[in-house]
N, C-alpha and C positions, 0 to 999 in steps of 0.2 A: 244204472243210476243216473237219473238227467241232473242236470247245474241247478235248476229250481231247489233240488234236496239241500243239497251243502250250503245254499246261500240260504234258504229258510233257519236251518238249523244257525248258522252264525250270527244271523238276525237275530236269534234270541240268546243267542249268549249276550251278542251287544247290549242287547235291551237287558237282559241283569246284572252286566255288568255298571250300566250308567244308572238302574235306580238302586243299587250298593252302592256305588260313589254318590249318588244326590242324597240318599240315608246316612251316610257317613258324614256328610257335608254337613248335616242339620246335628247330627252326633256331638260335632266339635263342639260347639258353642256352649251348652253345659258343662262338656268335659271340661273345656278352657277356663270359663267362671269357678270352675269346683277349683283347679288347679293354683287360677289365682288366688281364692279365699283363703286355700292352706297354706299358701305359701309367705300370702301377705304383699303380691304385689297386683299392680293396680289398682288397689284399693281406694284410689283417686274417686270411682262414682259412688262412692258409698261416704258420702261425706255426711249424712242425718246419723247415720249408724253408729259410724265416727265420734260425733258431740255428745250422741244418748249413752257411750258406752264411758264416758270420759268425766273421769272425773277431776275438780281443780283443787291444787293445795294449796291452798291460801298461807300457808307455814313458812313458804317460802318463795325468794325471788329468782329472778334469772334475767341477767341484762343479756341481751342480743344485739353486736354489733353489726352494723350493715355495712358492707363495702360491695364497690362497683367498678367495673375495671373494663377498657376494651382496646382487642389486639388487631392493630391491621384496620381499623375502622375510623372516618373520621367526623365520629359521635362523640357527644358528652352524655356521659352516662353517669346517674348519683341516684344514691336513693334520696326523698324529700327530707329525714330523718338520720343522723346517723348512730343511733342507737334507739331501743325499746326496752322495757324492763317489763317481763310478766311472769304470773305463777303457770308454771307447769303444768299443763290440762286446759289454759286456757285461752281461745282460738282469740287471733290477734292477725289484723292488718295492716299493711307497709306498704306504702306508695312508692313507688321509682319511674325516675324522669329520665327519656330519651331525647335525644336532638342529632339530626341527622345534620351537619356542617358544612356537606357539600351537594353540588348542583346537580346531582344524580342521584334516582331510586338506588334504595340497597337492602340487600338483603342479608339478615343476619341473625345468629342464634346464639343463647345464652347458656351458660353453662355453669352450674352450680358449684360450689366446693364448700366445705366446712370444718372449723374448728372448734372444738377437737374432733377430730375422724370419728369416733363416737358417736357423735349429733346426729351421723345420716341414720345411724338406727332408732333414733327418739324423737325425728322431725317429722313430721306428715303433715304435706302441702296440701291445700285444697285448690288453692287454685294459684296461677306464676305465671308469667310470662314465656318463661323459661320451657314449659309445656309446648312449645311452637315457633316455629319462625317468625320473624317479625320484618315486614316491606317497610321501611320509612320512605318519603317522596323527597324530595329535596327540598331541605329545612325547615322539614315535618320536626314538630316539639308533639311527643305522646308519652301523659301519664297510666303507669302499668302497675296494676293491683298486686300483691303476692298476699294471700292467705295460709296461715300455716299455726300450727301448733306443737310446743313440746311436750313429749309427754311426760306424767310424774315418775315416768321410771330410770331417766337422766339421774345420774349418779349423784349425790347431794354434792359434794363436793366441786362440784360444777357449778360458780356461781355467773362467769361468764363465759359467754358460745359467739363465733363468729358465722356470720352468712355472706356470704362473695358470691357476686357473681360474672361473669366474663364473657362481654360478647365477641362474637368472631365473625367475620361476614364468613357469607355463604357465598360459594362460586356460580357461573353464569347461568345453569338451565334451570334451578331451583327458583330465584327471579319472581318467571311467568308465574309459573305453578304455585307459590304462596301467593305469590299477589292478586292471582284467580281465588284461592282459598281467603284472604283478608278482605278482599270485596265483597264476599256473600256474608261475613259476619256484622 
């Protein structure tokens, strides 16, 4: 048996085993989409589907308090507003003001919370800030959209919900790498 044999033959094991992995590879990507649709999360890119499936009860109110908090960072952080009152079902936007205080880039990310604990299952953001890192320059002032909705299935008794949210910087190598990602947007 010369060497040509066993390396021929392992050659083609290679070769099926890397177009099962390259077939596998294209696999995931419906798998993943199927797993999120059932399960309900990311459901962030489906924000048309979102609206047309949504309905609003005009029946009833719901004030939304906004607060804004930040730890370790020397930002002023508020929302424009600090309250909103809407019906349930229907999509509603909230501006929030950053300002970076000192003489250096920073990077930093925000972090959600809510009251009552409840809300995080009848909230759906379309779009936040919060969704990403955020580079401010020094004594960069930047207004940040939040898009989001309650739904009508918020228990009635729930006439008022709180929305917080808390930025935190972010440590040194993340930096570059947002601030290469906030440049191309």
């Amino acid at each position: 048996m010369s060497v040509a044999q066993p390396n021929s033959v392992m050659m083609r094991k290679l070769l099926i085993v890397t177009a099962v992995m390259f077939g596998f590879g294209f696999a995931l990507v419906p798998f993943y989409e199927k797993i999120c649709e059932v399960t309900g999360i990311n459901n962030l890119l489906q924000a048309d589907t979102l609206a047309e499936n949504t309905q609003v009860d005009t029946s009833r109110w719901v004030t939304v308090q906004l607060d804004a908090n930040t730890r370790g960072l020397p930002w002023q952080f508020k929302p424009l507003q600090s309250s909103v009152r809407v019906h349930p079902g229907e999509l509603v936007q909230v501006m929030y003001e950053v300002r970076n205080n000192s003489n250096r880039e920073i990077n930093g990310q925000a972090i959600p919370s809510y009251s009552p604990q409840l809300l995080a299952k009848h909230l759906k953001k379309l779009e936040c800030f919060c969704f990403s890192k955020q580079v401010l320059k020094p004594n960069e002032v930047r207004q940040m959209p939040v898009q989001f909705m309650i739904e009508a299935g918020l228990p009635a008794d729930y006439d008022t919900v709180t929305i917080s949210y808390t930025f935190f910087e972010l440590g040194g190598d993340s930096v570059a790498e947002a601030g290469g990602k906030a440049n191309q947007s």
